[in-house]
N, C-alpha and C positions, 0 to 999 in steps of 0.2 A: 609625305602628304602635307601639301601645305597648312591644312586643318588642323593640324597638331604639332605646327612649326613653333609653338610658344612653349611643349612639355620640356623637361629637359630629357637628358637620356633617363635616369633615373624614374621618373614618370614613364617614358615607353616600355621600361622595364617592366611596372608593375601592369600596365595595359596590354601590354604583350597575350599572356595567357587567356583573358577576354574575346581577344578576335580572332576571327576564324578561318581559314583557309580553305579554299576551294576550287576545283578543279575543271576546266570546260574545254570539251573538243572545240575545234573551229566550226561555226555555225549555229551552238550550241547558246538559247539565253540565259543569261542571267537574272532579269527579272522583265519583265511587258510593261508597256504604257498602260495606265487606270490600274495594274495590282497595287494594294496598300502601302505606303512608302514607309519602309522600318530597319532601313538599312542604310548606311553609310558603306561606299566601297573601294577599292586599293587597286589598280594594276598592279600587279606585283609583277608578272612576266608576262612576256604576249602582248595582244594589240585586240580591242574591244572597241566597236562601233556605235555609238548612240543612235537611234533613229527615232524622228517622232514622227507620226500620221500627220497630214495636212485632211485638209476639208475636201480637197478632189478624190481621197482615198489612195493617195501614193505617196508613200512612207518616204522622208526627207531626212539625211544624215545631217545632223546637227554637230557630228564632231566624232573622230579616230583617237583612241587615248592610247598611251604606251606607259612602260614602268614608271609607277610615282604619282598617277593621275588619279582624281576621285573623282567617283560620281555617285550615283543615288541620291536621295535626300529625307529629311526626315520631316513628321506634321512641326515641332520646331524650327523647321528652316521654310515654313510657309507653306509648305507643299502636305497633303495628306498623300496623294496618289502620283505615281511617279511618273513625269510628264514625256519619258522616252522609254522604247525599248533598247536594251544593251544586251549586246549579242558578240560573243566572242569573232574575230576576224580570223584568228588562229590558234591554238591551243595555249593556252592562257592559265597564271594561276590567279587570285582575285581573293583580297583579302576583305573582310566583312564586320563591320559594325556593325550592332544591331541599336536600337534603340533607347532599349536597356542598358547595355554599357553605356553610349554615349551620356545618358542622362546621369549614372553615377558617375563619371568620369566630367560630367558640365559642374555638380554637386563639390567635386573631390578642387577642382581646378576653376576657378570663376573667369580666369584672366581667357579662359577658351571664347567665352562668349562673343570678346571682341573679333575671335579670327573667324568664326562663327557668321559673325557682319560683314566682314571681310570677304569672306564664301560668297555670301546671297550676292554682292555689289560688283564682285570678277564675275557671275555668272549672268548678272545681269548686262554687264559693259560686253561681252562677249556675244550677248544677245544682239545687242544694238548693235554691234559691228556687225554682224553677218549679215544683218537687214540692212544696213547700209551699201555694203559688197554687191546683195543682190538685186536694188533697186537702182543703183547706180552704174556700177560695171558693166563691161561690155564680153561676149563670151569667152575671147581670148583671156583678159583679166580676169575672170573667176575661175576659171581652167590654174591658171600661171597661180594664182593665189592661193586656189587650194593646194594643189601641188608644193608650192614653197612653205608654206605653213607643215605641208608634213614632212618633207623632206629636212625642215631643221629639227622639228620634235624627234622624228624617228628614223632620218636618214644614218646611214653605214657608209662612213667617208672610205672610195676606193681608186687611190689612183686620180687626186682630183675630181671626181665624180663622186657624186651619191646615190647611194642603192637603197631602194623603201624593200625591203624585203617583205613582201605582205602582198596576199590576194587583191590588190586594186583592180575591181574591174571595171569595164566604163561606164555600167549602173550604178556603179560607190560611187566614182565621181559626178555623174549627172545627178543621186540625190543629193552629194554633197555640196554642189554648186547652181542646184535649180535650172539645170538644162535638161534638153532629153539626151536620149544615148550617141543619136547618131551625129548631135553637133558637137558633143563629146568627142566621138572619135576624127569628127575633121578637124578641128582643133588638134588633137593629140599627132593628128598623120600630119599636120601643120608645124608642130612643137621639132616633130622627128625630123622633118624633111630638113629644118633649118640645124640640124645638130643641137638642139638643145635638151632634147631628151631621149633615153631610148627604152621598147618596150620588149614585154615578151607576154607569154600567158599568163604565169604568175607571178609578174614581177616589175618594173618601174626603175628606169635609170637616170637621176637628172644629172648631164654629160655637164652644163653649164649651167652655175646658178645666180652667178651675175647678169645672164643674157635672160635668167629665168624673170627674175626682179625685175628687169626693165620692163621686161611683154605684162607682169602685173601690177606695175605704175604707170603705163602709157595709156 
């Protein structure tokens, strides 16, 4: 977790026994947007979706996390209440900070505070790009972009190709790229028809990811 990219091993060591591990079927949440924010937290396996409400009352994927991603946040990092729900995509293990630790553990190690800064500053540039994606792009490019963005985080190189192994379905992608479902799917029957992707029920294959690149910088 890049959070704690400054301990040495010896530090994780004695952190170690502290955090806590925990276990979610797919579909299952992990904490709602407005519950009290007093966790830091770890994919450790599995694939976990953020979503946060918009003002139309239609819940907006703000981002797919895989092994090694954190989210949650703490009233330390700005936040009292946590501005997304995170909701397992598939059985997932999800290691957990609490507040408590962190604060002994901010106490134990001061040099944490900077990555700490570090956190709020990547979460806010991550911000501004996805509002720039969807105030400027056009549907093929946030289709192609979202897609490429998870196909390098969590793609399964096969033969040239890559495989998202993971429930995407054309509702993940339309919140995650602020379209609705069915321009989604012309898009995707779009993507397919040119060979550059292929689909199934549960499952996502990008055949070409150079030709993917291109459709989301043109």
């Amino acid at each position: 977790m890049p959070l704690f990219s400054e301990l040495t091993c010896a530090d994780i060591r004695d952190l170690e026994p502290l955090v806590r591990s925990r276990g979610y079927r797919a579909g299952e949440m992990v904490h709602r947007a407005g519950d009290m924010a007093n966790s830091l937290f770890v994919v450790a396996s599995g694939t976990v979706k953020l979503l946060r409400p918009s003002v139309h009352g239609q819940d907006v994927v703000t981002n797919i996390l895989g092994p090694g991603e954190g989210f949650g946040t703490l009233g330390i990092l700005g936040e009292s209440t946590y501005p997304d729900t995170a909701e397992a995509m598939t059985v997932s293990c999800v290691l957990e900070i609490s507040s408590d630790v962190f604060n002994d553990v901010m106490g134990r190690y001061p040099r944490l505070a900077l990555t700490v800064l570090d956190e709020v500053l990547h979460r806010f540039e991550q911000a501004q790009q996805a509002i720039r994606r969807l105030s400027a792009d056009n549907a093929k490019q946030r289709v192609a972009a979202a897609l490429l963005a998870l196909v390098d985080k969590l793609g399964v190189a096969q033969d040239g190709a890559f495989a998202l192994e993971l429930p995407l379905t054309r509702v993940d992608l339309a919140a995650l790229t602020g379209l609705t479902s069915e321009t989604v799917s012309r898009v995707m029957s779009r993507l397919r028809d040119d060979g550059i992707v292929d689909t199934g029920r549960r499952w996502t294959v990008v055949l070409d990811r150079t030709r993917l690149a291109a459709e989301a910088a043109e």
